[in-house]
C-alpha positions in Angstrom: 0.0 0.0 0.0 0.9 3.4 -1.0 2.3 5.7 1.8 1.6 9.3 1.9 5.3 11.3 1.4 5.3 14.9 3.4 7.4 17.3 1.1 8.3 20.9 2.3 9.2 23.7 -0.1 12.3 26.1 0.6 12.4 28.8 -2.0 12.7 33.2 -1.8 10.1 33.2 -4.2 6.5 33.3 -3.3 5.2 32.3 -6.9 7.8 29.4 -7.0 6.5 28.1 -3.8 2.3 28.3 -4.8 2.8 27.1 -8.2 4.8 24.1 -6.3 2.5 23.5 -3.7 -0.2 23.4 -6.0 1.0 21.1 -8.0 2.5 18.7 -5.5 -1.0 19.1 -3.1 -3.0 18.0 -6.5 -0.7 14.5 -6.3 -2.1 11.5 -4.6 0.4 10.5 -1.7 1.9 13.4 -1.6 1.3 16.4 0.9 3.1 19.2 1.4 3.1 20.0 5.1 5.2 23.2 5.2 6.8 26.3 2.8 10.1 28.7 3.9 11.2 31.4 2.1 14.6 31.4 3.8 17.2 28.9 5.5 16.5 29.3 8.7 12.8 29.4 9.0 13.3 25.9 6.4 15.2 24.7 10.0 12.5 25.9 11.8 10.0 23.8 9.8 12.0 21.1 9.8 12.2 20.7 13.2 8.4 20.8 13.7 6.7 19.2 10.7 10.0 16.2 10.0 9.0 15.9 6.5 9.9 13.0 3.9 11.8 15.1 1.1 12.3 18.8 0.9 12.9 20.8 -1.9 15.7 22.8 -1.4 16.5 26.4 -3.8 20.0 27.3 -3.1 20.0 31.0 -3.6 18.1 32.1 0.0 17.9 35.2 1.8 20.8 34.1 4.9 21.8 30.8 4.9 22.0 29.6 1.4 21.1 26.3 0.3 24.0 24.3 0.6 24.1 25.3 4.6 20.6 24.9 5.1 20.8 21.2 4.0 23.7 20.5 5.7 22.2 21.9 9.1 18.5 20.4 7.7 20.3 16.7 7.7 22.1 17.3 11.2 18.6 17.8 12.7 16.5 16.0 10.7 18.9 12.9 9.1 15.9 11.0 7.6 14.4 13.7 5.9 15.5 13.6 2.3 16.4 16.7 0.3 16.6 17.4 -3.4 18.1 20.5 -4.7 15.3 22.4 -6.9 17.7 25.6 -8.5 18.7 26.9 -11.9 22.3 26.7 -11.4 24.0 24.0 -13.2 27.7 24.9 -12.5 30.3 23.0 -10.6 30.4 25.1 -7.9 27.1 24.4 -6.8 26.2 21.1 -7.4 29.3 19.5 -5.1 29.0 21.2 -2.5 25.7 20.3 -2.2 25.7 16.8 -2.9 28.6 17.1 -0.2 25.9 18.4 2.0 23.9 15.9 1.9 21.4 16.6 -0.4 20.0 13.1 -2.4 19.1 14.6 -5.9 19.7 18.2 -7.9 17.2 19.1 -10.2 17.2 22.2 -12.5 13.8 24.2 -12.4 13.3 23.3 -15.9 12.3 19.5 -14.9 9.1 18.3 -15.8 6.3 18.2 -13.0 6.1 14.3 -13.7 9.6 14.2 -13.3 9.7 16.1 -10.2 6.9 14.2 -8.8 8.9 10.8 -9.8 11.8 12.2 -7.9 10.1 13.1 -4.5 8.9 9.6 -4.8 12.4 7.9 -5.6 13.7 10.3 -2.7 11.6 9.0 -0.2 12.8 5.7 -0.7 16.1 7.0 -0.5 17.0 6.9 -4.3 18.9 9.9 -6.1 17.8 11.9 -9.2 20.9 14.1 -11.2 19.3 15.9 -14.1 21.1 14.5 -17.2 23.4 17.9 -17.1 24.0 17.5 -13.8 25.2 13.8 -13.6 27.0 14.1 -16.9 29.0 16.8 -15.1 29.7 14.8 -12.4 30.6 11.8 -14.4 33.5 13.9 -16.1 34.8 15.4 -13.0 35.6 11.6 -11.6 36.2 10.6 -15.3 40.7 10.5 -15.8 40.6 10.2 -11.7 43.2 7.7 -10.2 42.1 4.0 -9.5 42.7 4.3 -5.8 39.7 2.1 -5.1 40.0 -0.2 -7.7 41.1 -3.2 -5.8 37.6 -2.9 -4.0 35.6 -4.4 -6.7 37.6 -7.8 -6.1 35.9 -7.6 -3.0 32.0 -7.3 -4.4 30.4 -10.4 -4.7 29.4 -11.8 -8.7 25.7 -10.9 -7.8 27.1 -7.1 -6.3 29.0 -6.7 -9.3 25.9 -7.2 -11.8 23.9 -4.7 -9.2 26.1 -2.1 -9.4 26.7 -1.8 -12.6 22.7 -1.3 -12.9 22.6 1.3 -10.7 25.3 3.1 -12.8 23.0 2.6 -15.6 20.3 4.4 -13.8 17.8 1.5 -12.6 16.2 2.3 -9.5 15.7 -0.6 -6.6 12.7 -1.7 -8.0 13.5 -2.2 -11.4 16.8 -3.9 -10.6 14.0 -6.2 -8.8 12.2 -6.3 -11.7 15.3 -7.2 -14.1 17.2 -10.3 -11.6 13.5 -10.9 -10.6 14.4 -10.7 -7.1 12.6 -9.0 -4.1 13.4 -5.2 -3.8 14.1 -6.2 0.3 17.3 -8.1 -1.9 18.2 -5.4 -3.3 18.4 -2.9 -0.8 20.7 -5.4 1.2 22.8 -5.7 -1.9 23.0 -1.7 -2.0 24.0 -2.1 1.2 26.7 -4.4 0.8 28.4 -2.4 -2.4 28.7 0.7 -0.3 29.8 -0.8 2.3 32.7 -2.5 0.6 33.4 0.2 -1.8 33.6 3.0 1.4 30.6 5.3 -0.3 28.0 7.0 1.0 25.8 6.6 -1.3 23.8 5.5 -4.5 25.2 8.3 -6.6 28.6 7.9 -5.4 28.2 4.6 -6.4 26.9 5.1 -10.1 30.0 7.5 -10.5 32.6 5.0 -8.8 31.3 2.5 -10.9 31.6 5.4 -14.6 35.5 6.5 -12.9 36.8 3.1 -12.9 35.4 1.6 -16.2 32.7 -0.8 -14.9 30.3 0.4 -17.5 31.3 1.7 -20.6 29.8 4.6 -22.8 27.7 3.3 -25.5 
C-alpha cells in the first residue's frame, strides 16, 4: 500500500512556492506539510513538521542552500532533500551533494519528473538531471584508481547490481530485471557501499563510470 510522502518547499520566491504547492498538493500520496522562504525558518519547519523530502533552492535570503541542507540533515537525518535551482555549474552542485542533499534538479524538470523524484527520494534513491550527472561523471572521469582493488571484494551478484545502478535503474526495477525481491536489493545496495567505502547511490553510479565498470555506449 501506498504511503503518503510529506514534502516541504524552501524557496525566496512566493510564486515558486504556490505554483509548487499546487501542483504537488494536486498528487495523490503526496502532501506538502510546510513552505520557507529562507534557510532558517526551512530549519524551523524542519524541526516541527519532520517531513519525507524537501525541496531545497540554493539562492536564499541568509543561509543559502547548501548550509541549510547540511544543518537540515544534522537535525533531521531522515528527511530527504533534493536540490530544486537553476544553477548547473560545478560550484554548486558538489557542495551540495557534499551536503547531503540526495538529488539536484534544474527548475526546468518536468512536474512528472519532479513528482517521480520526490517519490524515488523518499525511498532513499537519487535523481541528477542528465546535465547534472553528466557533469559529475566527467569530473571523476581520468581520476586515479585508488579504489579499484575494491571491486575484487563485491560479490558476482554485487558486481551485476552495481553496474545497474550506474545505468540508472532504481531498486525496483533492478528487482524487476534479476527478478528478485526489492528487500534483496536494498541489502545488496548495502553491501556495495559498504565494501566500496561510499556514501551513497550516486557515489556509487559514478565510482562505478570512474573506474570503467560500465562503458559509454
Amino acid at each position: 500500500m501506498n504511503e503518503t510522502i510529506t514534502v516541504m518547499i524552501v524557496d525566496d520566491h512566493e510564486m515558486v512556492r504556490r505554483g509548487a504547492a499546487s501542483y504537488l498538493a494536486a498528487q495523490q500520496y503526496i502532501q506538502v506539510v510546510g513552505e520557507a522562504e529562507s534557510g532558517e525558518d526551512a530549519l524551523i519547519l524542519a524541526v516541527e513538521a519532520v517531513p519525507d523530502v524537501v525541496l531545497m533552492d540554493l539562492v536564499l535570503p541568509g543561509i543559502d542552500g547548501v548550509e541549510t541542507t547540511r544543518k537540515l540533515k544534522d537535525l533531521s537525518p531522515r528527511t530527504q532533500v533534493i536540490i530544486l535551482t537553476s544553477f548547473h555549474e560545478d560550484e554548486h552542485i558538489f557542495p551540495a551533494l557534499q551536503a547531503g542533499a540526495i538529488s539536484y534538479l534544474l527548475k526546468d524538470v518536468k512536474a512528472a519528473a519532479l513528482v517521480e523524484a520526490i517519490q524515488l527520494a523518499a525511498r532513499g534513491e537519487a535523481v541528477l538531471h542528465p546535465r547534472i550527472a553528466e557533469r559529475v561523471i566527467r569530473e571523476f572521469q581520468g581520476g586515479s584508481s585508488r579504489n579499484r582493488g575494491f571491486f575484487l571484494e563485491l560479490t558476482e551478484r554485487e558486481m551485476e547490481i552495481l553496474k545497474l545502478i550506474a545505468r540508472g535503474f532504481t531498486n525496483q526495477k533492478i528487482a524487476d530485471h534479476l527478478v528478485i525481491t526489492v528487500g534483496t536489493v536494498k541489502g545488496h545496495v548495502s553491501n556495495i557501499l559498504g565494501k566500496l567505502h561510499l556514501a551513497d547511490r550516486t557515489q556509487a553510479a559514478v565510482y562505478a563510470w570512474q573506474e570503467g565498470l560500465i562503458q559509454r555506449d
